[in-house]
Each structure stands twice: as structure tokens, then as C-alpha cells.
N, C-alpha and C positions, 0 to 999 in steps of 0.2 A: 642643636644650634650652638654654635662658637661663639667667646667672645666679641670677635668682631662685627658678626651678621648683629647680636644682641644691641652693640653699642652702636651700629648704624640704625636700628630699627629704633630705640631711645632717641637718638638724635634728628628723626624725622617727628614724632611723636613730639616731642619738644616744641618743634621749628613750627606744626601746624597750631600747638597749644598757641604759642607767640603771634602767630598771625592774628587767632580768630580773638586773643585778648587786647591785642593793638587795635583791633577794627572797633570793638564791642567800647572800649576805653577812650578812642577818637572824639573831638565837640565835634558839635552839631554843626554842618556848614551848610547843607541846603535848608531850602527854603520850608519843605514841606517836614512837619517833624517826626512823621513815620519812615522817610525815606531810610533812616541810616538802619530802624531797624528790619524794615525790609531787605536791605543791601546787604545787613548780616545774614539773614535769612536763606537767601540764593547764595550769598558767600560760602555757607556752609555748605550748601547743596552742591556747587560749581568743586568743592572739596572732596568732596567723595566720589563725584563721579572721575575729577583728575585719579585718584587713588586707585580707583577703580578699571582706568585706564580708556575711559570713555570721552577722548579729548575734544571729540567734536563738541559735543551739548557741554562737557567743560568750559568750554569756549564761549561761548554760546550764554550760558548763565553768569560767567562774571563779569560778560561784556553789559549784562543786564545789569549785576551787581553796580557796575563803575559808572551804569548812565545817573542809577540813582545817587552814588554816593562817591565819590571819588576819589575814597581813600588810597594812599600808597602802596597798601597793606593787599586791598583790590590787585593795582595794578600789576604787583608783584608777581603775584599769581598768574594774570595773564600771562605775562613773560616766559614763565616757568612754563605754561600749559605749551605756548607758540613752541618755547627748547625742545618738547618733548614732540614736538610735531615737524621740526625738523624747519620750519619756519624761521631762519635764524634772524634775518634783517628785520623783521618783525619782532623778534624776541626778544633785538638788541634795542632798541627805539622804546619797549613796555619797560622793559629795563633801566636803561635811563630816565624813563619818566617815572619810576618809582624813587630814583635815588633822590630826595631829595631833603631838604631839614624836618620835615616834618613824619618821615618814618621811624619809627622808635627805635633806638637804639639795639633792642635782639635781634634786628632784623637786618641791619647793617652790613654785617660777615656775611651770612647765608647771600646776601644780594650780590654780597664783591664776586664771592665763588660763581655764583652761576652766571655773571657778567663775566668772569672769566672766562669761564667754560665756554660760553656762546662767544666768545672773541679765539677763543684755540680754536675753536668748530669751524669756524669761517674762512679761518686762516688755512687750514689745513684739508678741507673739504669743498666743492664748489654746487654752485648754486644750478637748479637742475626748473627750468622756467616749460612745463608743461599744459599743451593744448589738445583737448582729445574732443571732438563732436561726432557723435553726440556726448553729452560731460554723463550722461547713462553708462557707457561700454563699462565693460569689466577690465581693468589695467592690472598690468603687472611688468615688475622691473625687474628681469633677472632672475623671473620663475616665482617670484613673492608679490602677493595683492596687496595693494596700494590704492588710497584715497587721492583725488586730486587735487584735495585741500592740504595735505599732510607728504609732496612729494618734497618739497625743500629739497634739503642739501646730500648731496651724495658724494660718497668715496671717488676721486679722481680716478677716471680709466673711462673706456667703455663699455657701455650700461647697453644693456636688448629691452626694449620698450613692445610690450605686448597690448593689442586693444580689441575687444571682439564685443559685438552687440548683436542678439536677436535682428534677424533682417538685412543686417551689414556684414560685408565682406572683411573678416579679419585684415588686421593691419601689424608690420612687425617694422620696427624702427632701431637702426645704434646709433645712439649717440657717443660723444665722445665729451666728458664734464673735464673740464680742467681745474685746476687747483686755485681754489680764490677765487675764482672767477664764476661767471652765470652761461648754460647755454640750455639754447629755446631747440624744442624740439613740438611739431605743431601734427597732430594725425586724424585727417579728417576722412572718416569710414564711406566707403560705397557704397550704393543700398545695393542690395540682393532682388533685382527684379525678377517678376511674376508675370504670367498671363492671367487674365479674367476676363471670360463671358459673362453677359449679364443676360439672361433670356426672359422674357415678358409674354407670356401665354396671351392671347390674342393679339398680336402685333405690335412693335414699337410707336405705330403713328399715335400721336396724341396720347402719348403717354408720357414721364419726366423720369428720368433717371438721375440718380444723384450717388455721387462713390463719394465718402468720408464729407459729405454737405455740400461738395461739388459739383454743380451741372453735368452732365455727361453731354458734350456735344456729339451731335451724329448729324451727316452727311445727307440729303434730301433720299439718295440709294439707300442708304442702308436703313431708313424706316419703313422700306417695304418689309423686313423681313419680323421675326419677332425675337431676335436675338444682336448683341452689339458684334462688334469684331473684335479681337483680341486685344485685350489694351496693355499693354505695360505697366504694372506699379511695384511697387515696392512691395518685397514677400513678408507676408505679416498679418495683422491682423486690419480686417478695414469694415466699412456698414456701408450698406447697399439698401436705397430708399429707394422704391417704384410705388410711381402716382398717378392717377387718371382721375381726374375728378376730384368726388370728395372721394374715394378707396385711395390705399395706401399698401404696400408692403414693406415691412423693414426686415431684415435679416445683417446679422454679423455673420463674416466668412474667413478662414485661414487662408492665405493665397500661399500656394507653395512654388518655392524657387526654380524648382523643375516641373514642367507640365503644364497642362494647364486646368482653373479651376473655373468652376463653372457654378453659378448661383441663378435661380429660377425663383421669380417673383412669383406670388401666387397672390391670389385674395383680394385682384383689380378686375375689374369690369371687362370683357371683352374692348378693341377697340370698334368705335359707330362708322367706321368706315368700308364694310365689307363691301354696302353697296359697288363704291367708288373702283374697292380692286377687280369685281367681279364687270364692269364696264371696262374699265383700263386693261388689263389682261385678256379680253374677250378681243378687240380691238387692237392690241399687240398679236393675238393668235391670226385673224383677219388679215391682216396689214402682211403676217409672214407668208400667208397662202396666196394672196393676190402678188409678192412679189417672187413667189412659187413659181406661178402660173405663167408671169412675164418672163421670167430666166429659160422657162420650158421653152415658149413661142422662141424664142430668140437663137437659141441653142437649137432648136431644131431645124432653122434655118438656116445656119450658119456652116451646122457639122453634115446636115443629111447631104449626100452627092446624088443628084438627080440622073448621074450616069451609070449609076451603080443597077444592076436589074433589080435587085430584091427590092427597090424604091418605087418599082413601077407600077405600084398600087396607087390609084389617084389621091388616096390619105399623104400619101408622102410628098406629093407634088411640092415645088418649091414656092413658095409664096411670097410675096412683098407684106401682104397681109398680117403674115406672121409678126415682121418685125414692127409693125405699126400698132400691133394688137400688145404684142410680148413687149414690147416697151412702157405701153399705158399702162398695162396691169402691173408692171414692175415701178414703173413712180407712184399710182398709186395707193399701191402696197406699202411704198415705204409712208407716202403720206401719212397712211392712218397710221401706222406702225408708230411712227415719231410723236403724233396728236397724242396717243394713247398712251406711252412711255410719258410725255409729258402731265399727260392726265394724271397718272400716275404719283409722278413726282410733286406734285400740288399739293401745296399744304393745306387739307382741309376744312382750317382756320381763314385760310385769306379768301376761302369764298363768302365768306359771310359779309352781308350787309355792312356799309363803310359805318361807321359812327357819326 
């Protein structure tokens, strides 16, 4: 170690001796008369973790320190943590509210210098006003990780602003920071969407579906089947409650960005409605055969040519009958066809007795 590193490491040694003997040496100004030596307490603690280089909870404990006790000696420090954080306008504001008659005298230089220093900074660097959502992403500015509390002030030029989060579509931003000056640069991420089936072993009807606590609406169609249709959400991680009753299924699932992913409820009741599909479906099959039957009649009197010899079988004969017959049996077929789809589609809730 050199002289000079020696003589800097002495005169920081010094300057914290000075703080924490101005604080401990302060009257008492509040009310409660544990408060000042609690406030040294965290004082000291907000100490070492600045030292330490751990500015956030630095921050963080002598902002507790200054609620209790609000010495200069405190504020000081704040200032000094904000400098190190690049927070200048904040820096400068702790800073002036420490300078004031009542800091003791050792403490007076040290304050002018680093008032200085954060007034050269300001001048000569510009203020970099950053928005990132989610405030989660992982940033970086020009290949180096960054806090979004600790962006402050940056070298004038243009800066590459980096944002990637789990689930979201990276994001890449330049700015351009000018001198003295503040510029907003605001980056809000994409979600990275997924497909999800949700499938319920004995059929959707009368069952509840729920994605992250969410209802799952479905369509009167698609609770005939015992699976959702593909839904879009955001790739990640999500919970899938299926309910029937008093059963229940919960499952956590990864949905991935590509593909799609597919979660089966297990450990619910069959749904009580087989009767209902096994009527509806029987009656959709009926309905398609009787308008079979009628398209037959119709078609065969339409297309058969009674001039043709190979017709001259009396089965071929042209009939009027036909179209009166192949008509009836064609409406209806569709009749039931439609009764039976709609049977179907009936929630087998709204039959029950009105209240």
C-alpha cells in the first residue's frame, strides 16, 4: 500500500469516527428518549452496509435512522449514500438539508467536498429518468446490470438500454442523455403468449374451471366436450382449479411459448349428465337419418329419367309421392335434429325447479 491509498483510507476512518461522535454527542430533540439511541444504532448499521457497498438497505436504514432522530450527521449520510447511487438531485436536496448550524464543525469540509462533487456531476453528466414493466426485468445499460433505483445519472451520449423478464418478449432501447439535462426513456415488455387446454375427465358440463382464480368462460358448444379450446395466456407459470361439486382438482402448470400445453383435471366426479347426452345425441343421430331419407326421396325423383330403359323397373317409376314423402321426412329430420342439438346445449341447471 502507498502513501497515498494509506492517507485516503485514514481520512475516511476519520470522517466515519466524526460522524458517529457528532451523532452519539447531539441533545436530545425528540420526544421519546430512546429514539436518539436507537437512531445511532441503525446509524451504525446504515454504516457499514454503505461501506459495504450495499446501498439499497443503506438507504433504507438511515432513512429509519432520520425518521427517528434527525440529526445532520444522519442526513449526511443519506446524501452521500443517494452520490453513490447516482441519484444526484436527491443527493443534492440531503445535502443541503444537512448543511446547516447545527452540524459540527468536522463535518463541515467533508459536506462542502461532496456538495461539490454532486454539483460537478450534474453539471457535467445528465439525468437518465427510467421506466421498465414489469419493475422485475433484468436491465442493463451498455452490457452492465443496473438497479432501477440506482439508474441516475449517466455519461452524455447514447446509452443501449437492455430489459428481459421470464415470459416477456426482450426489449432494446437508445437513448440519447444529454449534458445537464434529464431524458425519460419508458420500456414496457410483451408477454410471451402460450396455448392451454384444460381437459376435465367426464365432460365439461357442470363443472368450473378457473386459470390463476379466474372463471374460465365457455360457450354453451363447447361444454359438450370434456376439454376447453385453446386459450391464449401468457407463457409462464399459472394454477388450474377444476370443480364439480364438493371435488376439486388443483394443479400448477408451465405453459410454453411454443406449442401447446395441455393440463388434465383428475380427482372430480364424473359429470350427472350422461343421461341428457345420451337422449340429445340419439336424437341428433335420428333427425340426420330421417333427413337422409328425405334428400333420398327427393333426389330420386328429380335425377331418375323415366325415359331411360334401365328405369323400367316399376321401383323406378316416377312419383309425385316421392317428393311429398322426401320432403316430410327431410323437415322432419331437421326438426328433431335441431330439438336435440338444443337439448343438448341446455344447461342442466336451468331445468330445475324455479325457486
Amino acid at each position: 500500500m502507498n502513501l497515498a491509498q494509506a492517507a485516503k483510507q485514514l481520512a475516511q476512518l476519520s470522517l466515519h469516527a466524526v460522524l458517529t461522535l457528532s451523532l452519539v454527542a447531539a441533545p436530545v430533540l425528540a420526544a421519546d428518549p430512546n429514539a436518539e439511541a436507537r437512531a445511532n444504532a441503525i446509524y451504525k448499521d446504515a454504516k457499514e452496509r454503505f461501506d459495504a457497498g450495499d446501498l439499497t438497505k443503506a438507504l433504507s436504514l438511515v432513512r429509519q435512522a432520520e425518521g427517528l432522530f434527525a440529526h445532520p450527521a444522519i442526513v449526511f449520510l443519506r446524501g452521500r449514500v443517494l452520490h453513490k447511487m447516482l441519484r444526484l438531485r436527491e443527493a443534492d436536496e440531503a445535502l443541503r438539508a444537512a448543511d446547516t448550524g447545527t452540524l459540527p464543525k468536522p463535518l463541515q469540509k467533508p459536506l462542502a467536498e461532496e456538495r461539490q462533487a454532486v454539483t460537478e456531476e450534474m453539471r457535467t453528466h445528465g439525468e437518465l429518468l427510467l421506466t421498465v414493466d414489469p419493475d422485475s426485468a433484468r436491465v442493463t445499460i451498455d452490457g452492465e446490470d443496473v438497479r432501477l433505483d440506482s439508474v441516475g445519472w449517466q455519461t452524455p451520449g447514447k446509452h443501449r438500454i437492455e430489459a428481459a423478464a421470464p415470459g416477456y418478449q426482450p426489449m432494446v432501447r437508445d437513448v440519447q442523455v444529454p449534458t445537464g439535462e434529464s431524458a425519460t426513456a419508458t420500456l414496457r415488455l410483451v408477454p410471451v403468449a402460450g396455448s392451454l387446454i384444460i381437459v376435465v375427465p367426464g365432460g365439461l358440463r357442470d363443472a368450473e374451471v378457473r386459470l390463476d382464480g379466474l372463471l374460465v368462460e365457455l360457450k354453451a358448444g363447447e361444454k359438450l366436450g370434456d376439454r376447453t379450446p385453446p386459450m391464449h395466456v401468457q407463457a409462464g407459470a399459472h394454477r388450474v382449479v377444476c370443480s364439480r361439486g364438493s371435488d376439486e382438482s388443483a394443479h400448477d402448470v408451465e405453459v410454453s411459448a411454443s406449442g401447446v400445453t395441455e393440463v388434465t383435471c383428475s380427482d372430480i366426479a364424473p359429470s350427472t349428465g350422461t343421461a341428457r347426452k345420451v337422449v340429445g345425441w340419439t336424437g341428433v343421430g335420428v333427425g340426420a337419418g330421417l333427413v337422409g331419407a328425405g334428400a333420398y326421396g327427393l333426389l330420386s325423383f328429380f335425377l331418375v329419367d323415366a325415359k331411360d330403359p334401365k328405369y323400367s323397373n316399376p321401383n323406378f317409376q316416377v312419383s309425385h309421392n316421392k317428393v311429398i314423402f322426401g320432403s316430410t321426412y327431410a323437415a322432419l329430420g331437421i326438426a328433431v335434429g335441431v330439438c336435440s342439438w338444443l337439448f343438448l346445449l341446455r344447461d342442466g341447471a336451468a331445468a330445475g325447479p324455479a325457486q
